[in-house]
C-alpha positions, 0 to 999 in steps of 0.5 A: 195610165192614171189621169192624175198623180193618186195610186190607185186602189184597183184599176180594172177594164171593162168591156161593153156590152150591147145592152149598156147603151141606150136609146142615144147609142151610148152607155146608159148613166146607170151603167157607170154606177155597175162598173164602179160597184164591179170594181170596189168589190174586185178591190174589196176582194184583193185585200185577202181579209174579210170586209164583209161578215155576218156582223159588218157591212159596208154601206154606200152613204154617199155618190158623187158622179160627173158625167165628162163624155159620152162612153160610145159602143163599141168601146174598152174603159178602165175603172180606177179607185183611189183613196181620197178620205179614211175615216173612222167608219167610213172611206171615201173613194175617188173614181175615174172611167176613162177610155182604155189609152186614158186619153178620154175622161168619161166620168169621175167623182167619188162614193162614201162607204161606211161600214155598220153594225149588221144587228145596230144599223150603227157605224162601226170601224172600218176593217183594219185591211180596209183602213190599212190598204186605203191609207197607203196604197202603194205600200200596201201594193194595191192591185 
């Protein structure tokens, strides 16, 4: 269940783990990053063209993390990315963590990546699945 109207680029649950939480007894805010990098890899993976080489690399540039509601243990949570911005070289991706019914919103915000030139360090195009699936991801038929 989305929390909003985008499609989503991937959605994946996540089980917690005990040694997510913290001394407050709950996720520790540096575990939300982990479930997002967990989740841009697995959509990353399911466009079945390379997005990383030995000549490109993504890059974050940019995380925008609002933390909405304590995750309590135990607890399942979704991740779900969405395509809020394609760029030359980079995408922005929007992203929610919210309990496993989506009644609960944990967090939400969004990170830039940007693709680079491994031997420049400069920008470079996005890859063509990347920019072809975040474009459009129903019809590309998003995970």
């Amino acid at each position: 269940m989305s929390l909003d109207n985008r499609t989503s680029l991937v959605r994946m649950p996540i089980e917690l783990r005990w040694r997510d939480l913290d001394a407050f007894n709950h996720v520790n805010n540096s575990n939300f990053m982990t479930y997002l990098e967990e989740a841009r890899i697995r959509w990353f993976d399911s466009l079945g063209e390379a997005w990383l080489t030995d000549t490109i690399a993504p890059l974050l540039a940019a995380v925008q993390m609002n933390y909405r509601v304590p995750i309590p243990y135990p607890s399942s949570v979704v991740v779900e990315l969405f395509a809020d911005r394609v760029g030359t070289t980079s995408v922005t991706i929007g992203h929610h963590i919210a309990s496993e019914d989506g009644t609960v919103l944990h967090a939400d915000g969004h990170v830039v990546m940007v693709w680079i030139d491994r031997a420049s360090g400069r920008p470079t195009p996005l890859p063509e699945a990347v920019r072809r699936v975040a474009s459009n991801p129903a019809a590309a038929g998003a995970p």
